[in-house]
C-alpha positions as CSV (number, residue, x, y, z in Angstrom):
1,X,11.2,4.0,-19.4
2,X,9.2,1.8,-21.7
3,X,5.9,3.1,-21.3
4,X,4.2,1.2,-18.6
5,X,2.8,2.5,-15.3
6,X,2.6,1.0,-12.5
7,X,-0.9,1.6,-10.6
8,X,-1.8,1.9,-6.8
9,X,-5.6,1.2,-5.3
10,X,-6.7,4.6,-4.0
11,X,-8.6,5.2,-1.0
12,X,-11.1,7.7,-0.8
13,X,-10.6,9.7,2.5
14,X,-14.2,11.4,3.3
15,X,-15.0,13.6,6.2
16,X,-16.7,10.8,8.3
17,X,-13.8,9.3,7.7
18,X,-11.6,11.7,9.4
19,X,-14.2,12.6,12.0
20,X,-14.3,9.0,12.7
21,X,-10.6,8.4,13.1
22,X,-10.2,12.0,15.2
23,X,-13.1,10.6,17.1
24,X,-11.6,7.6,17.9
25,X,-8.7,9.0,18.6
26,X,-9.6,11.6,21.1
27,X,-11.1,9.0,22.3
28,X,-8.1,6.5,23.0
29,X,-6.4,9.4,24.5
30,X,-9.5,10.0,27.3
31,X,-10.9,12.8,26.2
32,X,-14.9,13.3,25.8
33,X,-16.0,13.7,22.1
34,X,-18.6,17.1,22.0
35,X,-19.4,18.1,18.8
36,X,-18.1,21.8,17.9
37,X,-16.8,22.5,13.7
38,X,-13.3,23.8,14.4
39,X,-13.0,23.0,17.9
40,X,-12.2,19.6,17.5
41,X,-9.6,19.7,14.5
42,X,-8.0,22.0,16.8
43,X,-8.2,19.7,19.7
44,X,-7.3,17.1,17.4
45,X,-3.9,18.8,16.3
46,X,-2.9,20.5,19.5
47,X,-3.3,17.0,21.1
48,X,-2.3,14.8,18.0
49,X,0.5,16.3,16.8
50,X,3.1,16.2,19.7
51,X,1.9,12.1,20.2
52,X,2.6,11.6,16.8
53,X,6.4,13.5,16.9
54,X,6.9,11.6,20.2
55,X,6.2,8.2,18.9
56,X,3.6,7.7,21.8
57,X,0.3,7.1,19.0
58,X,0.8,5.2,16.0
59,X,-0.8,6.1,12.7
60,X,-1.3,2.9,11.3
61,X,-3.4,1.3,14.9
62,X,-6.1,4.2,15.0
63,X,-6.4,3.3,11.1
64,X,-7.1,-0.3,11.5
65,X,-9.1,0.5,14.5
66,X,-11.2,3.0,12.8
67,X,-11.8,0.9,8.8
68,X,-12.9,-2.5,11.5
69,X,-15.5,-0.5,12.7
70,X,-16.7,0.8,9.2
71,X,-20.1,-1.3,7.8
């Protein structure tokens, strides 16, 4: 290598962020969002996580779903 790097923008992922995307999420998949600290990344994962393995919810559409609706 000759030295040079090659650089990559960097998003900054926040909490609202990932509240807003689990919200919307939950959401899409017809649940009611009730706020409760734990509950819902637990809700989130038990119900995420086997969508995700299935193929059934894409990453990449709740992510554009969830930056359009950011200010």
């Amino acid at each position: 290598m000759d030295g040079r790097q090659i650089l990559y923008p960097m998003t900054r992922i926040t909490e609202h962020t990932i509240e807003d995307f689990a919200i919307k999420l939950l959401e899409q998949l017809g649940y009611e969002y009730v706020y409760a600290p734990g509950i819902a990344l637990t809700v989130l994962r038990d119900t995420l996580l086997p969508k995700l393995m299935s193929g059934e919810v894409r990453v990449g559409e709740i992510e554009a779903e969830v930056s359009n609706g950011q200010p």
